[in-house]
C-alpha positions as CSV (number, residue, x, y, z in Angstrom):
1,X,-18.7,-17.9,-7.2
2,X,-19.7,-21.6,-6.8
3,X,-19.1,-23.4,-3.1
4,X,-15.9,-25.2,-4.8
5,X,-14.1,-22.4,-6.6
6,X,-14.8,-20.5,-2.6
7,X,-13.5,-23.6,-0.9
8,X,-10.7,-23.8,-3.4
9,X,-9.6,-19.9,-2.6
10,X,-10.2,-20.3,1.5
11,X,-7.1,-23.0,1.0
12,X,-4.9,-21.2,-1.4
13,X,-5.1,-17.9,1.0
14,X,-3.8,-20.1,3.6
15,X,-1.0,-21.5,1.8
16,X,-0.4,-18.0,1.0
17,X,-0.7,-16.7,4.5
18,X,2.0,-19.6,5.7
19,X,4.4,-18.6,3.1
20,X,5.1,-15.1,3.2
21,X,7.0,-12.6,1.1
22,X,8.3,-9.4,1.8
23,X,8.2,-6.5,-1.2
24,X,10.7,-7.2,-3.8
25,X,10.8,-11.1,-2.8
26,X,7.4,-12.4,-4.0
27,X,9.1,-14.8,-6.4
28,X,7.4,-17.8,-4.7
29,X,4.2,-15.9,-4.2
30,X,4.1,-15.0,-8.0
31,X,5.3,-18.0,-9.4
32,X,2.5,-19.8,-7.2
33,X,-0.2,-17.1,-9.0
34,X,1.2,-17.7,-12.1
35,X,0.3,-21.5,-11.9
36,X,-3.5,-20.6,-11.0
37,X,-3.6,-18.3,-13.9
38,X,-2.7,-21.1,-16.4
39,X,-4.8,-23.2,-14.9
40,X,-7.5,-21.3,-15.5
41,X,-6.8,-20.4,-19.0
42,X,-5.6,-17.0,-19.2
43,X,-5.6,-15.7,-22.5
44,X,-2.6,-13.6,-22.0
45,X,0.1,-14.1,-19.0
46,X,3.1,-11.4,-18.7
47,X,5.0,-11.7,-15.8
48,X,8.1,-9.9,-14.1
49,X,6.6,-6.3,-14.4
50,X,8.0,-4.0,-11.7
51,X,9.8,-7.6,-10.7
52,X,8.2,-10.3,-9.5
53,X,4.4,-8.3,-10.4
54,X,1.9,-10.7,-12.9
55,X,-0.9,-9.5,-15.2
56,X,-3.2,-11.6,-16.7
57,X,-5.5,-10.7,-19.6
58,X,-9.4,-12.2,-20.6
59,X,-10.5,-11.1,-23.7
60,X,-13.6,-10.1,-24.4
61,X,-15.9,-11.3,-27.5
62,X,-15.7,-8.2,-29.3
63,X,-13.5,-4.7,-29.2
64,X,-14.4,-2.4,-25.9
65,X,-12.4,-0.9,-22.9
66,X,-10.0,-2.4,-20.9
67,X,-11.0,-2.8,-16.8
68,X,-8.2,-3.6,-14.5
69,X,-8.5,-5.1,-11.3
70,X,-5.6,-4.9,-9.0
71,X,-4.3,-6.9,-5.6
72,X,-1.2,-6.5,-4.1
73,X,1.9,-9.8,-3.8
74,X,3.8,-8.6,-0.8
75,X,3.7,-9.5,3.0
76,X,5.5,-8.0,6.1
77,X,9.0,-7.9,7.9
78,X,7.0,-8.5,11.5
79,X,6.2,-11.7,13.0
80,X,3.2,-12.6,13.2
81,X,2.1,-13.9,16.6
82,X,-1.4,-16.4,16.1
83,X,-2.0,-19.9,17.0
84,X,-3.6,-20.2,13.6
85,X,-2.9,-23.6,12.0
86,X,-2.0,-21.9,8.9
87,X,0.3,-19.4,10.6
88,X,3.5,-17.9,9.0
89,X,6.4,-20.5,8.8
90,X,9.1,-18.1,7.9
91,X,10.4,-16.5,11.1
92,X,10.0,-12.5,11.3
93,X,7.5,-11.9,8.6
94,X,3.8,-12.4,8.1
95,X,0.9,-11.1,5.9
96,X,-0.4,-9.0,8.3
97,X,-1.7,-6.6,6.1
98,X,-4.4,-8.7,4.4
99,X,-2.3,-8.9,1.0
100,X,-2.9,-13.0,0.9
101,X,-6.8,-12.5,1.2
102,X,-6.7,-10.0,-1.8
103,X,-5.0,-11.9,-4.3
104,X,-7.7,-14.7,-4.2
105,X,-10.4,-12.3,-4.5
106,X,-8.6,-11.3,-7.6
107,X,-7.9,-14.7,-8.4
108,X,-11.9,-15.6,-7.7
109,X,-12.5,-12.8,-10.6
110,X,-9.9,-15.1,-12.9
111,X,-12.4,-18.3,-11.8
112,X,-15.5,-16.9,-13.1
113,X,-13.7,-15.4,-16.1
114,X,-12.4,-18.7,-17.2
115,X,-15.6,-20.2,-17.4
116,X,-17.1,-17.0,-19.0
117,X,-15.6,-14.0,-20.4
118,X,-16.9,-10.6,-20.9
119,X,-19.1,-9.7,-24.0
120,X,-16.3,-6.7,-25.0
121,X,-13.3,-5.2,-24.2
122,X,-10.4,-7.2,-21.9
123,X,-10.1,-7.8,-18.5
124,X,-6.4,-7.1,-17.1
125,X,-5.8,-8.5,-13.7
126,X,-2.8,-6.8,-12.1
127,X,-0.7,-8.7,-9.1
128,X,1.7,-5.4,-7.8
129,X,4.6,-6.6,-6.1
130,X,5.9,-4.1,-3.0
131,X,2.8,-2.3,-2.7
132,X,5.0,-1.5,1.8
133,X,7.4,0.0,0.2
134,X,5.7,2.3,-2.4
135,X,7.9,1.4,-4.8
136,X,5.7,-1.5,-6.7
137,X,3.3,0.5,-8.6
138,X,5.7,2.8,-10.0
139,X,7.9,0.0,-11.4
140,X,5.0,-1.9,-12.7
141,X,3.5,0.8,-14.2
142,X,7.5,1.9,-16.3
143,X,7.3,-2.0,-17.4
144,X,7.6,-1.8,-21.2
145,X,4.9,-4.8,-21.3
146,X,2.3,-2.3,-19.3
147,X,1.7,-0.5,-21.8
148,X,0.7,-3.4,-24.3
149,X,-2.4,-4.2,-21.5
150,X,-3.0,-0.4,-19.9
151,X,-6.5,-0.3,-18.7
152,X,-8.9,2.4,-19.0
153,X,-10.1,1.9,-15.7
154,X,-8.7,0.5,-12.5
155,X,-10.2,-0.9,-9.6
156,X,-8.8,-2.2,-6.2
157,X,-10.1,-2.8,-2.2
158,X,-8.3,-3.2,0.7
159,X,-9.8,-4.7,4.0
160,X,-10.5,-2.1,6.4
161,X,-10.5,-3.4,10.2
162,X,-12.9,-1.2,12.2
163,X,-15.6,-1.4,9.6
164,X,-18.4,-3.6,9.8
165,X,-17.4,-7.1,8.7
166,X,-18.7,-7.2,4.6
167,X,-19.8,-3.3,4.5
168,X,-18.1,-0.8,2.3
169,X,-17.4,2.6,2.5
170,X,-16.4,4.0,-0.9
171,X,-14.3,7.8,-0.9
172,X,-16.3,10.0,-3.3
173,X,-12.5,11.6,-4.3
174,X,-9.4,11.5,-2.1
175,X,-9.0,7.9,-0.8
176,X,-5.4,7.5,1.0
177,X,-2.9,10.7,2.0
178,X,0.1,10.8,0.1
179,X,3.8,9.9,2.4
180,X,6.9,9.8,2.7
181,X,10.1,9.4,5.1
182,X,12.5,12.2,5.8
183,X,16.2,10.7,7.1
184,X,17.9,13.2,8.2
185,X,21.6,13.0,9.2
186,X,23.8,15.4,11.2
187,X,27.6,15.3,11.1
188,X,29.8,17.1,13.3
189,X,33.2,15.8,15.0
190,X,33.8,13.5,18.1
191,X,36.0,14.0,21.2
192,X,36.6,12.5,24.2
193,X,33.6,12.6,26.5
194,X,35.9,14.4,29.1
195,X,36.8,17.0,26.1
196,X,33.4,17.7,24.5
197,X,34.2,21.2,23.7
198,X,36.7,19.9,21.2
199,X,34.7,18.5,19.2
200,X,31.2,19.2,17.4
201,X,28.3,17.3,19.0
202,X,24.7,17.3,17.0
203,X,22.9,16.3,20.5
204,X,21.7,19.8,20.7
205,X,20.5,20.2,17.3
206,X,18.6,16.7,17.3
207,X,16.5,17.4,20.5
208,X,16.1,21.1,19.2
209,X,14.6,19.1,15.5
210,X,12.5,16.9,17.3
211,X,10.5,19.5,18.7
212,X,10.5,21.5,15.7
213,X,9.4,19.0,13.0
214,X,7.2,17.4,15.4
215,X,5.0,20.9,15.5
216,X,4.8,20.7,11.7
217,X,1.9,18.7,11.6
218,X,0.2,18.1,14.2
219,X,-2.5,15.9,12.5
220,X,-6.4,17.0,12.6
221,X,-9.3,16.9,10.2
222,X,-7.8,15.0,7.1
223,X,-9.1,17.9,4.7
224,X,-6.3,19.7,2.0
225,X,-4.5,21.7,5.1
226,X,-4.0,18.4,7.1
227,X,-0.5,17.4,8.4
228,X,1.1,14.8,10.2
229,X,4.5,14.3,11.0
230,X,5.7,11.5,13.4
231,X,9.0,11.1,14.6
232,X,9.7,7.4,14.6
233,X,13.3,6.9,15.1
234,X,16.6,8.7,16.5
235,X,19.9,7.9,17.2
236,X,22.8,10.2,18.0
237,X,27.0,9.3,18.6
238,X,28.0,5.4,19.8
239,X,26.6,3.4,22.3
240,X,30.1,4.6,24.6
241,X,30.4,6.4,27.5
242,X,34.0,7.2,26.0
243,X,33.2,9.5,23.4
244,X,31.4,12.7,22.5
245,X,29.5,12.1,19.6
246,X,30.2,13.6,15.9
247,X,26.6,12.4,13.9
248,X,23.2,12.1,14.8
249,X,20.5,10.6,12.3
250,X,16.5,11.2,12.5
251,X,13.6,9.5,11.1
252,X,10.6,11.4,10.5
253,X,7.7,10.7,9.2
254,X,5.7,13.3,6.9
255,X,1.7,12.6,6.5
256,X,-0.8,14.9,4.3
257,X,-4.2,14.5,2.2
258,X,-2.8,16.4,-1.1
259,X,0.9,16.3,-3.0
260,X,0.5,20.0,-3.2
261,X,0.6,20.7,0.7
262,X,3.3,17.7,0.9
263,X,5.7,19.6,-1.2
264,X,5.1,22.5,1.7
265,X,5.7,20.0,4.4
266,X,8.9,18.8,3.0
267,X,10.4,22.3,2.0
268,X,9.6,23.2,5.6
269,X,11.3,20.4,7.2
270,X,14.5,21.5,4.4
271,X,14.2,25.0,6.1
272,X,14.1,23.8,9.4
273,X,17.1,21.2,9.2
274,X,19.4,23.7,7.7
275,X,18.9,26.7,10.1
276,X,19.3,24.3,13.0
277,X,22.4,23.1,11.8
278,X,24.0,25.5,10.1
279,X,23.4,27.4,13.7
280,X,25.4,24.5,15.0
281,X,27.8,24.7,12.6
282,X,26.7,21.1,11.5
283,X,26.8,19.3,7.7
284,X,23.7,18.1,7.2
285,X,22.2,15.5,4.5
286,X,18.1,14.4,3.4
287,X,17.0,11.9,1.6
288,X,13.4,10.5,1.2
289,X,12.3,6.8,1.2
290,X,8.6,5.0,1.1
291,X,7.5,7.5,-1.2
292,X,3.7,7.5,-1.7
293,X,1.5,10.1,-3.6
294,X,-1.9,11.0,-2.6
295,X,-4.5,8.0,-4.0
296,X,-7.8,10.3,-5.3
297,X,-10.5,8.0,-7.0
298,X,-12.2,9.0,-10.4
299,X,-15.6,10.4,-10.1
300,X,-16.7,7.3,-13.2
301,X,-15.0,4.6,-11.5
302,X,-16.3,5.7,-8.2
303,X,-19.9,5.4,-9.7
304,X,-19.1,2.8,-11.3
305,X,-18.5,0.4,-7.7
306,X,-21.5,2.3,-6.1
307,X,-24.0,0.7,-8.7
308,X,-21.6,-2.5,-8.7
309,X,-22.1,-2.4,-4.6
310,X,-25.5,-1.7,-4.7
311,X,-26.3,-4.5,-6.9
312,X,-24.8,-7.1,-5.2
313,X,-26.9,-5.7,-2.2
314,X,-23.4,-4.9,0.0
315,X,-24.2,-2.3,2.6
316,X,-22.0,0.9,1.4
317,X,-21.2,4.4,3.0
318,X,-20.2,7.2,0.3
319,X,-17.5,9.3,2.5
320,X,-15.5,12.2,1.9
321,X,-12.9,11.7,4.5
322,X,-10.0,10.0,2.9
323,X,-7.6,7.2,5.0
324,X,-4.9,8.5,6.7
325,X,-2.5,5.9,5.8
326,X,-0.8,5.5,2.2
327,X,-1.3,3.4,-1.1
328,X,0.6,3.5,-3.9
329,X,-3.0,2.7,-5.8
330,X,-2.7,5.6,-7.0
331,X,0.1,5.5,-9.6
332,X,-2.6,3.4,-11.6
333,X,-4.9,7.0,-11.6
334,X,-2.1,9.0,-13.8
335,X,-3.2,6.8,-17.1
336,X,-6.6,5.8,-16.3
337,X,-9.3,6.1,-14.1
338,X,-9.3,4.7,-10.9
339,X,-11.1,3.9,-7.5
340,X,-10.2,2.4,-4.7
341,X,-13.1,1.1,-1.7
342,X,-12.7,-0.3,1.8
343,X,-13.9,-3.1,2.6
344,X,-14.9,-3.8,6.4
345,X,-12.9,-6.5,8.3
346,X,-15.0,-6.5,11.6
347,X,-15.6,-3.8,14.2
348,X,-13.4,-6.1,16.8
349,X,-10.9,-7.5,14.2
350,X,-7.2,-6.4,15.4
351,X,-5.7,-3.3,13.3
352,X,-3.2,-3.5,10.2
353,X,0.0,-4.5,10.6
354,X,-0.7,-6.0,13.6
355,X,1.1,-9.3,14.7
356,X,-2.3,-11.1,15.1
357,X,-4.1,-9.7,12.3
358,X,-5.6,-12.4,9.9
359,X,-7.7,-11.8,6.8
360,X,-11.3,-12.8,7.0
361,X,-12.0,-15.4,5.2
362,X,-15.9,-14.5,4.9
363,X,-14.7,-11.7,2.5
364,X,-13.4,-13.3,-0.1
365,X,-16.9,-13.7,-2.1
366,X,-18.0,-10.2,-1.2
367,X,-15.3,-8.8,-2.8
368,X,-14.9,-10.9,-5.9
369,X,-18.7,-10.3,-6.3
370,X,-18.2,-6.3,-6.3
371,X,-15.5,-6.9,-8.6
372,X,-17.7,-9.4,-11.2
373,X,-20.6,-7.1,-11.1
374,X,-18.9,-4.3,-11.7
375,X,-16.8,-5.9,-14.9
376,X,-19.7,-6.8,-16.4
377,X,-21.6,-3.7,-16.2
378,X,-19.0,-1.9,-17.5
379,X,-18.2,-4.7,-20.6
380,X,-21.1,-7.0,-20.2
């Protein structure tokens, strides 16, 4: 990467940064990365896969594999709370997740590309929209144009706070847990607050749940018998001191390494919601949202960003111990092989999602160089 395609980058990401996009609204965001793209000369430019999501092709000199590298488009619906001078201008959301600092790496890959493109095969850089939701990869991945450009193999990072600025630590199989939220409402019937006993209140059976589905999963060594489940919202009748309440609703959220013990999880919860209502004479609904399946890198594309790691002389832990939070990454693995690393953000730099996170800058060559070296050891 030369000093002005790095200086170039550094600016974009904060024009990024300033103007975020929550998942599903990125049409700014991807109209902006199409523009690079042409710039740069792109053989190929498809755009609106999975909605707002880009993909850009470079072809290589001769016939070969495909390598995709992916970033994600979306920001966050929290405000972010800096005195950076590129802060967020639009009020309640902020990339906060690192999103804007992964798209120029990607975008640094397009740079080099343009000015020289691999001896075989294609490269197929992927921009996911709604990467929060869990919802992006899926869609982009059912685009009819996907499968014109499907790579063989797929490769993405994400900035890791907590990990030594630059270093990367690389999952030798699972990389993220798979998740999902359970919403769980409780109907019954309302009557006056000084008549409770003729109607049908769910108070008891929502503190009764709480308990229950909170003892689930109760979190531990992230190995295939791991378990989370966090209760992160509940609400029960009006806010009235007139009325007994008829419906209560609860928000719980269900965390494992492998889909296999999630299906468990959630036929357990099932159990559990039905005997506790059904004891209350209750009707009782589920439904699932933020659906992510477990992310498990490819032993050939994992040894594939150890050699590329190595030889750009980036410090790098192998682990077996996968994150505990989701990606929906792994979508990509169910038609080629795929690998996703962590790359450090600084042992002191504030946590995901929080409201003064900011993506380092100083990463934004390290990870375009892992990507470069590895394209061109797999196509030259």
């Amino acid at each position: 990467m030369t000093p002005q395609d790095l200086e170039r980058l550094i600016a974009l990401r904060h024009d990024l940064h300033a103007a975020p996009e929550i998942s599903g609204a990125e049409h700014a965001t991807a109209q902006r990365i199409e523009d690079e793209l042409r710039d740069l000369g792109a053989d190929q430019i498809l755009t609106g896969l999975g909605g707002t999501g880009l993909a850009a092709v470079f072809d290589g000199r001769a016939p070969g594999q495909t390598i995709g590298i992916r970033c994600e488009l979306d920001a966050l619906p929290i405000p972010e709370e800096t005195n950076l001078s590129y802060a967020s201008q639009v009020p309640g959301k902020g990339h906060l997740c690192g999103h804007d600092g992964h798209m120029v790496m990607v975008l640094g890959v397009a740079a080099a590309l343009s000015r020289q493109r691999p001896e075989t095969g294609r490269v197929v850089l992927i921009f996911q929209p709604a990467e929060e939701t869990g919802e992006g990869a899926i869609a982009y991945r059912a685009a009819p144009e996907f499968g014109e450009i499907a790579p063989d193999i797929v490769l993405s990072l994400h900035n890791l706070p907590g990990l030594a600025l630059g270093h990367v630590s690389l999952p030798r199989s699972a990389a993220n847990c798979a998740s999902r939220g359970a919403r769980i409402r409780l109907t019954g019937r309302t009557s006056h607050a000084a008549a409770p006993q003729d109607g049908l209140s769910p108070a008891t059976a929502l503190a009764a749940l709480m308990g229950q589905l909170s003892a689930l999963g109760s979190g531990g060594q992230l190995d295939e018998n791991y378990a989370l489940t966090t209760v992160t919202h509940a609400e029960l009748g009006e806010k009235t001191f007139g009325v007994s309440p008829g419906f209560a609703e609860l928000w719980v959220t269900l965390r494992t390494v492998t889909d296999t013990r999630m299906d468990t999880l959630v036929d357990a919860v099932s159990h559990h919601v039905a005997v506790c209502a059904e004891a209350q004479g209750l009707t009782y609904h589920i439904t699932y949202h933020d659906v992510f399946e477990a992310c498990t890198n490819a032993s050939n594309a994992v040894a594939l960003l150890e050699t590329a790691c190595n030889a750009e002389s980036v410090p790098i832990t192998m682990t077996d111990t996968p994150q505990a939070f989701s990606e929906d990454f792994g979508q990509f693995g169910k038609s080629a092989q795929s690998a996703m690393f962590w790359l450090g953000a600084g042992e002191d730099q504030p946590q995901l999602h929080n409201p003064d996170y900011d993506f380092p800058d100083a990463l934004i060559s390290t990870g375009t160089g892992i990507f470069l070296r590895a394209i061109h050891t797999l196509i030259g």
